[in-house]
C-alpha positions as CSV (number, residue, x, y, z in Angstrom):
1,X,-9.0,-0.7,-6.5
2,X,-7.3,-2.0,-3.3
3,X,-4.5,0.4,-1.8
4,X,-2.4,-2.7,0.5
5,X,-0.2,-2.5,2.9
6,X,0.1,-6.3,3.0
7,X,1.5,-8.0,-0.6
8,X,1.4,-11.5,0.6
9,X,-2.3,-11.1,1.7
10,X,-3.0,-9.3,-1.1
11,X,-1.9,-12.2,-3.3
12,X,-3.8,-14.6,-1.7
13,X,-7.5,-12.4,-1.9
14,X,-6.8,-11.4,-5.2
15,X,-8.8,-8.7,-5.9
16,X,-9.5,-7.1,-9.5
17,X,-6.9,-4.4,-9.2
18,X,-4.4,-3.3,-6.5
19,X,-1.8,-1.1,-5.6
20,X,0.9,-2.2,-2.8
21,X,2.1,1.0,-0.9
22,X,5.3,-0.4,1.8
23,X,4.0,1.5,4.5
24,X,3.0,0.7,8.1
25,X,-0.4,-1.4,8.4
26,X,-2.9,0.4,8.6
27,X,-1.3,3.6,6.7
28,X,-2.1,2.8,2.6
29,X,-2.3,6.6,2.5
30,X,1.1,7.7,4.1
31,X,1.8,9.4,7.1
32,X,-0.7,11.7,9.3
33,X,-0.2,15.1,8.7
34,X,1.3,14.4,5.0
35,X,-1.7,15.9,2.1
36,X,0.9,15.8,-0.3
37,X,1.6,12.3,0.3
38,X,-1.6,10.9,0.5
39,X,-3.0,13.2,-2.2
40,X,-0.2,11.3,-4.0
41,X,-1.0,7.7,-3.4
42,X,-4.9,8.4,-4.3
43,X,-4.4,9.9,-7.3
44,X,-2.5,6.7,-8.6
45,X,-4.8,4.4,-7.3
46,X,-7.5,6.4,-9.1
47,X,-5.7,6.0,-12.3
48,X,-5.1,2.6,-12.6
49,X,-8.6,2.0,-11.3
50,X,-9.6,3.4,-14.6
51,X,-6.6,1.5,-16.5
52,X,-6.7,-1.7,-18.7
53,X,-4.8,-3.7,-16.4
54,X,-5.1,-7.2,-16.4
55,X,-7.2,-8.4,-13.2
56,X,-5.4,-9.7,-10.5
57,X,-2.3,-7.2,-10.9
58,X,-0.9,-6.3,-8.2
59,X,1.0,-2.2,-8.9
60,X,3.9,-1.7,-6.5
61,X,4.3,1.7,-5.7
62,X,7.7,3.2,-5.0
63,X,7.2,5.6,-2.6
64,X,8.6,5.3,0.7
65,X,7.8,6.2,4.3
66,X,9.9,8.6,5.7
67,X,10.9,6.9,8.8
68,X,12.1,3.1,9.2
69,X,9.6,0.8,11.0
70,X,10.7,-2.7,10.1
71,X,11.8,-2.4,13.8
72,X,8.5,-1.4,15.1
73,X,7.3,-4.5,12.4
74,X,9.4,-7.2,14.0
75,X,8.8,-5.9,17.6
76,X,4.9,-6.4,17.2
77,X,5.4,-9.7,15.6
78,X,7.9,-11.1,18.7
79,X,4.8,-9.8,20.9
80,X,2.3,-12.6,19.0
């Protein structure tokens, strides 16, 4: 089971199972200093690990971070 931060890269490794969290890169858990959170997003990724899905699916989960960084996102990327 992948936990992604990246769909679109995601799509193109396709791995047996995954689970797309829209958080920062280099976050799949959530936010430092957030158990609850993280506790959160690992126990879903452990239970569809252990699912039926089809391979290749990719889950989107709906949580959100807290805090908007599409800013921060399209800073970084200006910087390249």
């Amino acid at each position: 089971m992948l936990v992604s931060t990246g769909r679109d890269l995601t799509e193109l490794v396709c791995p047996p199972r995954s689970q797309f969290v829209n958080f920062p890169m280099g976050n799949p858990f959530g936010p430092p200093n957030e158990p609850d959170v993280q506790r959160s997003v690992l126990r879903t990724a452990l239970e569809r690990a252990t699912s039926d899905l089809p391979a290749g699916t990719i889950v989107d989960l709906e949580d959100e971070w807290p805090t908007d960084f599409t800013q921060k996102v399209a800073k970084s990327l200006l910087a390249m």
